[in-house]
Each structure stands twice: as C-alpha cells, then as structure tokens.
C-alpha positions, -999 to 999 in steps of 0.1 A, spaced: 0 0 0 18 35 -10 1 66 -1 6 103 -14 -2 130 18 6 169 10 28 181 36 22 219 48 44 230 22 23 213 -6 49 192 -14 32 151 -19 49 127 0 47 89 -11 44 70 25 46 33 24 57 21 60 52 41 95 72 40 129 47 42 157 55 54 191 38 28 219 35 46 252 9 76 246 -5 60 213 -9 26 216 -17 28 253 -13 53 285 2 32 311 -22 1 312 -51 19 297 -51 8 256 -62 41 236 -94 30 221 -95 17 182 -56 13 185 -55 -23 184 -78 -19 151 -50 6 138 -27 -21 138 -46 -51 123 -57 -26 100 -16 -22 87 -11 -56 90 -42 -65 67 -29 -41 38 5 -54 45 18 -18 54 54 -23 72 57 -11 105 78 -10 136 64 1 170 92 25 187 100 34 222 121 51 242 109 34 275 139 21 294 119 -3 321 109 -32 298 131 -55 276 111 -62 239 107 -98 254 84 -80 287 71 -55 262 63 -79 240 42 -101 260 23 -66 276 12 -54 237 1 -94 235 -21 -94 266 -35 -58 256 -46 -76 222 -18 -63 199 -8 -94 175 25 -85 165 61 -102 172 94 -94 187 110 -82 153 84 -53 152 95 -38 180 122 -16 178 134 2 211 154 23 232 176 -3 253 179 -25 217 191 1 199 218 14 225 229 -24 225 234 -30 189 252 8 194 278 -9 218 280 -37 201 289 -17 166 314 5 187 334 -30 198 322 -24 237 325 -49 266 322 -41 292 291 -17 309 273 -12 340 237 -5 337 215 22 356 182 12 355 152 -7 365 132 -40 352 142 -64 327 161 -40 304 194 -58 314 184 -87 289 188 -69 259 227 -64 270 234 -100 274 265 -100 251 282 -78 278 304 -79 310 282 -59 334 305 -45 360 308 -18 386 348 -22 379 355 4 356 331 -3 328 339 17 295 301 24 295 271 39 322 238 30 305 215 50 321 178 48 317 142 55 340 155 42 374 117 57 382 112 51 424 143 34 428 161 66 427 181 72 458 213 97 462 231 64 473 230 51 434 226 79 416 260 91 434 275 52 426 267 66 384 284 98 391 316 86 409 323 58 380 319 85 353 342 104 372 364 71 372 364 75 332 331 55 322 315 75 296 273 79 295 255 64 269 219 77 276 185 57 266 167 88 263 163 120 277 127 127 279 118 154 302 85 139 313 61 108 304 23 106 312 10 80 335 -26 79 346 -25 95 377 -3 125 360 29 134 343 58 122 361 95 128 359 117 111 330 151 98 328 161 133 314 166 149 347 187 118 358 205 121 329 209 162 329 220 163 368 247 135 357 262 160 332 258 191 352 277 173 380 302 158 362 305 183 333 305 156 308 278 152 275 264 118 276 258 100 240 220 97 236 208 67 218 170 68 221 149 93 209 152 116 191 190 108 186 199 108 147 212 73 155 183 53 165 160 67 136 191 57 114 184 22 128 148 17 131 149 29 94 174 5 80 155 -25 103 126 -11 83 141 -9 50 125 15 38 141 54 30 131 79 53 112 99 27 88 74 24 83 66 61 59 86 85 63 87 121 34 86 147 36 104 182 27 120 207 58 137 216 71 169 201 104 164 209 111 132 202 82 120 179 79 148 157 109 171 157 132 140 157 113 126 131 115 157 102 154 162 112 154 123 100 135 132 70 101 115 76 63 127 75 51 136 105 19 127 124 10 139 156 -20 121 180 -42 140 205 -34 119 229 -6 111 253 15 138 268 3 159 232 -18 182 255 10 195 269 29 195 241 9 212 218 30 229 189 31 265 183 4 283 161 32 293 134 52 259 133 55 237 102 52 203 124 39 182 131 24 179 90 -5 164 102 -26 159 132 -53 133 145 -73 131 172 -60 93 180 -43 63 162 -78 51 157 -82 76 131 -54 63 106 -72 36 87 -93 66 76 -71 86 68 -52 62 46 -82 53 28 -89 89 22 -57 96 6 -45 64 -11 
C-alpha cells in the first residue's frame, strides 16, 4: 500500500511504511487508547510495514512484547524496535564490553553479550530508574563516570504521562549526571539521529517514504522531520501539553488518535 499525503508545504509525500510510538498512542500506562488495536490489524491487513518504537527504558522487547500481547496487539518481537535495543546494537557496533547499567526492570536482557560491572566499565547506560532513585545510586553513576566510564543515555525525555499525571523522566537523571560531572552523555533513544538511522534500516524503507506517529514533540515529531520523515501527531498522550506552536510547520498532520489512521489512509490512497 503507497500513499501520497501533502505536507504543509504542498509538497506530496509517497508514504509506504510508518514507525509508531507505543507509550501515549498505543496505550497510556495500562489503559489501551481506544481503536488502536484496530489501527494495527488494520496495517497488517494491507500489508503496510511497520515498527512500534519506544524510548521506555523499564521493559526488555521480550516483557514488552508479552504486555502489547495481553492488551490484544498481534504482533512479534522483530516489530519492536526500542530504546535499550538500539543502544545495545550501538555498543555492540562500537566493539564495547564491558558496561554497567542504571536502571530498572528487565532492560538488562537486551545487553546479554556484555560484561556488566561496577569495575570500571567503559560504558554507564542510564535509563528510567523511576522510584528506585536514591542519592546512594545515583552518586555510585556519578563517581564511575568520574572514574572515566562515559554515559550512553537511553533517552532523555523530560517527562512521560501515566494515569494519575505526568511524572518525571530519565532526562533529569541524565541532565544532573552532566551538570555534575560536566560531561555530555551520548544519547541513543529518541530523538537521537542514530536510533532513527536504525529503526529505518531494520525497516528498510528510506526515510522519505516513512511517517512517524507520536505523541511527543520532541522526540516523535521534531526528531522525526530532522530524520527526513512525515510527521503525524496524535491528541493523545502527553500531546496536550505539548501542543506545537500556532506558526510551526510540524507536526504535518494531526489526529485526534491512532484510531483515526485507517481513515485517513483510505482517504488519501
């Protein structure tokens, strides 16, 4: 299926395959958005390729994987590109052994092929430590960067939006690291040229012909144009808060949910 959007420049833009942020588009926390599960059988009936990105930093794609599955997602492992994968295969291309890794859940399967160490790893990765955060640990990070391990960041999101409210993101972890130990970590999630670089040739598909869906200005949308991508914004999420300025040029289109994509690909193929 190939479709032909007008961006807001006029310019018709030939999309055949979609990234599709999860966390504010599929679903808020445990709540699915409603006619998002339809979204996605939808793509998969008209064979549209598609990878569901995130820069969450608490679940491996095996957890995340079997979370989408109980929600009533039918996808597999390979169509789920995130954060902690993307830093790994990073490492990996950058001939890194050994790391230590700041963060919480079952992220730390995605970095099997490493020595994980507190011994002077070459590599912090640092991710959403969420409630575990204490000065004890965060001051463990900051003392082996100041040892010589560099920072390899899983995203710096400023916030997230969980159902009792927005809450605090691993970007404040990751911005009081640097301000303390005046060093610039590397950034590997969102809306780092590098993961869109991968999630694109995993894809394989060019950019130009690839739209991205989100609920993030920063990351999503922004992140996605410097990439070279069509942009699509959703309503829901953190997008209230978010909401682009009256006289910007992104996102190049908006709708009020995911729900409202097989629509609008029928209404422009």
């Amino acid at each position: 299926m190939s479709t032909n959007p007008q961006s807001r420049t006029g310019k018709s833009v030939e999309i055949r395959g979609f990234l599709i942020d999860i966390d504010g588009v599929l679903y808020i926390e445990k709540q699915v958005v409603r006619g998002a599960v339809e979204a996605i059988e939808y793509l998969q009936k008209k064979e549209v390729p598609f990878l569901l990105v995130t820069n969450t930093t608490r679940r491996s794609r095996f957890s995340l994987l079997n979370n989408l599955k109980r929600m009533g997602y039918k996808i597999d492992r390979n169509q789920l590109f995130t954060a902690p994968y993307a830093a790994a295969c990073w490492l990996k291309e950058k001939n890194i052994k050994s790391i230590n890794l700041f963060m919480r859940g079952d992220t730390y399967r995605e970095f099997s092929d490493f020595r994980i160490t507190t011994n002077k790893p070459e590599y912090m990765v640092i991710g959403d430590i969420g409630e575990d955060l204490t000065y004890n640990n965060l001051n463990q990070v900051f003392r082996q960067v100041m040892n010589g391990a560099k920072m390899l960041a899983l995203q710096k999101n400023r916030f997230w939006k969980r159902n009792t409210g927005l809450s605090l993101d691993a970007g404040a972890i990751v911005a009081a690291l640097e301000y303390a130990t005046e060093k610039e970590a590397t950034i590997i999630g969102k809306p780092s040229k590098e993961f869109f670089e991968q999630a694109l040739k995993q894809l394989d598909l060019p950019a130009e012909n690839v739209a991205i869906i989100g609920d993030d200005m920063e990351s999503d949308i922004t992140g996605g144009a410097a990439a070279g991508m069509y942009t699509i914004a959703v309503e829901t999420g953190k997008f209230p808060e978010m909401r682009p300025r009256r006289n910007s040029k992104l996102p190049h289109h908006i709708m009020p949910s995911i729900a409202a994509l097989p629509a609008w690909l029928e209404s422009i193929s």
